[in-house]
C-alpha positions as CSV (number, residue, x, y, z in Angstrom):
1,X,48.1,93.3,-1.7
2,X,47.7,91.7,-4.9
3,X,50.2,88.9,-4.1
4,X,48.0,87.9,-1.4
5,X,45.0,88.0,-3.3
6,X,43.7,91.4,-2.2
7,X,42.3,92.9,-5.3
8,X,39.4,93.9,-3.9
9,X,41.3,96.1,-1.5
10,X,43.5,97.2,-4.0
11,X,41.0,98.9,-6.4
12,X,39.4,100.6,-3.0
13,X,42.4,102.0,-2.1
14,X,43.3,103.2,-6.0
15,X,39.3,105.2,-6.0
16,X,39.3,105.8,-2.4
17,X,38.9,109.9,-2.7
18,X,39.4,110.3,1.4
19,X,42.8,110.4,3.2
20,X,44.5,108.4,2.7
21,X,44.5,107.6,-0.8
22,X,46.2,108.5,-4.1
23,X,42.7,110.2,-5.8
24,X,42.6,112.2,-2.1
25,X,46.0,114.2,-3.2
26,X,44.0,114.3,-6.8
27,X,41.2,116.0,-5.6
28,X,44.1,118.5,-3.7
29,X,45.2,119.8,-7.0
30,X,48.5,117.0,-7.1
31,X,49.7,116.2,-10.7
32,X,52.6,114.2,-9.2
33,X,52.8,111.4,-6.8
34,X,53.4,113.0,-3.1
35,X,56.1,112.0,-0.3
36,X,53.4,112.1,2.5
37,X,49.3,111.3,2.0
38,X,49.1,114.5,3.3
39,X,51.3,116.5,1.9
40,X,49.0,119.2,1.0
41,X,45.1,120.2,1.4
42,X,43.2,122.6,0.2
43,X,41.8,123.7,3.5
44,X,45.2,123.8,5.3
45,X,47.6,124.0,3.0
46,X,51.8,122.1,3.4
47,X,52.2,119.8,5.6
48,X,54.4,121.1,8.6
49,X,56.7,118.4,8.5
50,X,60.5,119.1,7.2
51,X,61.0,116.3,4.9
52,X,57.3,116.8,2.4
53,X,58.2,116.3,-1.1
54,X,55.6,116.9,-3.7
55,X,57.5,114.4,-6.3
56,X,58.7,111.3,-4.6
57,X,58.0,107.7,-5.9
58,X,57.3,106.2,-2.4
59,X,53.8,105.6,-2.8
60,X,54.4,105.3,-6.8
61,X,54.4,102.0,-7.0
62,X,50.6,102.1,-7.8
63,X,51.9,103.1,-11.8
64,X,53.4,99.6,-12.6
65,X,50.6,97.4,-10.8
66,X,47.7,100.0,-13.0
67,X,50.0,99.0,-16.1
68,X,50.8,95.1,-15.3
69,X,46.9,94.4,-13.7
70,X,44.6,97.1,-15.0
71,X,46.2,97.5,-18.6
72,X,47.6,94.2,-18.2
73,X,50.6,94.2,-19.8
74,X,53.8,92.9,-17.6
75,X,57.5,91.1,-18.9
76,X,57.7,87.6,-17.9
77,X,61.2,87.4,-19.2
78,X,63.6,90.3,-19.5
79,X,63.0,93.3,-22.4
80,X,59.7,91.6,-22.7
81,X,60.3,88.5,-24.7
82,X,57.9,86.5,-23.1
83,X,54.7,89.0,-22.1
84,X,52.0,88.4,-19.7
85,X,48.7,89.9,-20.2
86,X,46.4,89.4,-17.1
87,X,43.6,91.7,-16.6
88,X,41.9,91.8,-13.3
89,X,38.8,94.0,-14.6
90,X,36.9,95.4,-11.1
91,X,34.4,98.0,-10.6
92,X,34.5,100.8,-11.1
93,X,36.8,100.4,-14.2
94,X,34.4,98.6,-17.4
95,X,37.2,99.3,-19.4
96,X,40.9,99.7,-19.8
97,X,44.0,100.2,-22.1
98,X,47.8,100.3,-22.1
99,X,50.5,100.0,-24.5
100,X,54.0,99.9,-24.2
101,X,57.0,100.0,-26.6
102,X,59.4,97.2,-26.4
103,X,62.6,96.2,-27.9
104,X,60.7,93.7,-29.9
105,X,57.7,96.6,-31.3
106,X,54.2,97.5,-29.5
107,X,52.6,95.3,-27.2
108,X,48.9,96.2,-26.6
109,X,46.0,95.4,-24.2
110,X,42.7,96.6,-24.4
111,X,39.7,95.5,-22.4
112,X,36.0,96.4,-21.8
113,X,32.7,94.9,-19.9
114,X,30.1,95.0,-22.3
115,X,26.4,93.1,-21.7
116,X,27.7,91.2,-19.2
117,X,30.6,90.1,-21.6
118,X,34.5,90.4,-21.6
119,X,36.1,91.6,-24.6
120,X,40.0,91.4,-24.5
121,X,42.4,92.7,-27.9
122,X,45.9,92.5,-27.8
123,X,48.2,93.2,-30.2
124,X,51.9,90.7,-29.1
125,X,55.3,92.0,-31.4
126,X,57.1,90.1,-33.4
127,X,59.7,87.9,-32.0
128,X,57.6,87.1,-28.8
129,X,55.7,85.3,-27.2
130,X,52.6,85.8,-24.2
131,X,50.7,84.0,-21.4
132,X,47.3,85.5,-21.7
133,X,44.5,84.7,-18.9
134,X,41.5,85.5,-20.1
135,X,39.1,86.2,-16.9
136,X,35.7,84.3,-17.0
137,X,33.7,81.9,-19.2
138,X,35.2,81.7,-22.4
139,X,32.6,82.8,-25.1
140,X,34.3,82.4,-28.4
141,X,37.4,81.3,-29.4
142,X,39.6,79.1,-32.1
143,X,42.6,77.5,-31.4
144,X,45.3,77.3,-33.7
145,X,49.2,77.2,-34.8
146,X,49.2,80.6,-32.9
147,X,47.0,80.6,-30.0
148,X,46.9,77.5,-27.7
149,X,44.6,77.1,-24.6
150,X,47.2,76.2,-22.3
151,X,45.3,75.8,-18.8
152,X,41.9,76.3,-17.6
153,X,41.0,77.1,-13.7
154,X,38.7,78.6,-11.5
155,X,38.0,82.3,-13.1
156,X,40.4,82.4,-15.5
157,X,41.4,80.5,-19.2
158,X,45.2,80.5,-20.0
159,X,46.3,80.8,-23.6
160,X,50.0,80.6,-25.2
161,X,49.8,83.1,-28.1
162,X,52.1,84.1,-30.8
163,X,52.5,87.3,-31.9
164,X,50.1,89.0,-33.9
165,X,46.8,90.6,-33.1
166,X,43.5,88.3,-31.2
167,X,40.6,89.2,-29.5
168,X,38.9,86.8,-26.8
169,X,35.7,87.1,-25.8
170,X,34.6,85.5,-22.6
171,X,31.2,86.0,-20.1
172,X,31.7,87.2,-16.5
């Protein structure tokens, strides 16, 4: 969905709390990602089929798009040598975190929708390097030797940042 450009649909079907959807096995008591939608409800219990595992990845996929989209931190190059941090901030989420250790040290990305304002920090290890898109109007920023503005389109300002830690602050 979101290589087509479906975000929208994306974050419905992450908070959807009906069937089928991953906060509907949430609200059955799951604390694992389920084989079936419907592997279990409060009201009637398993799921009569045979094959209804109650730990399988199928529908776990959601995990790495949460970390790369909503926490925004994904490898452009292998062990993370090249980082891309891409936040696609939608309601009902006004903020967001993620960290991850790599073989290079901590890469961070926090965001949050303040007055009508974006306010990304990130925090790129040493020996690196990171595309950052930056979603909106940009609102402050300084380029220099370690940040450079590298594109600019519709919705989004693209930066080329060394590592260290930035913040960018841009209006929705």
């Amino acid at each position: 969905l979101d290589e087509t450009g479906e975000i929208d649909l994306m974050y419905k079907l992450l908070f959807n709390e009906t069937y089928p959807s991953w906060f509907y096995s949430i609200n059955q008591g799951a604390t694992t990602i389920w084989e079936r939608w419907n592997s279990y409800s409060k009201k009637d219990g398993f799921n009569a089929q045979k094959m209804n595992s109650l730990n399988h990845y199928a529908y776990g996929a959601i995990g790495e798009w949460m970390y790369e989209r909503i926490g925004a931190i994904a490898p452009l190059e292998a062990g993370y040598k090249t980082i891309r941090i891409a936040p696609v901030p939608k309601a009902p989420l006004t903020s967001a975190s993620a960290e991850l250790n790599t073989p290079y040290g901590k890469a961070a990305s926090s965001w949050k929708i303040k007055e009508g304002k974006f306010i990304l920090n990130i925090t790129i290890p040493p020996n690196t390097t990171a595309k950052v898109l930056v979603p909106g109007i940009m609102v402050s920023f300084d380029e220099n030797e370690f940040v450079k503005k590298s594109n600019q389109t519709k919705g989004n300002t693209e930066f080329l940042v060394q590592p260290g830690n930035y913040q960018f602050v841009s209006k929705l």
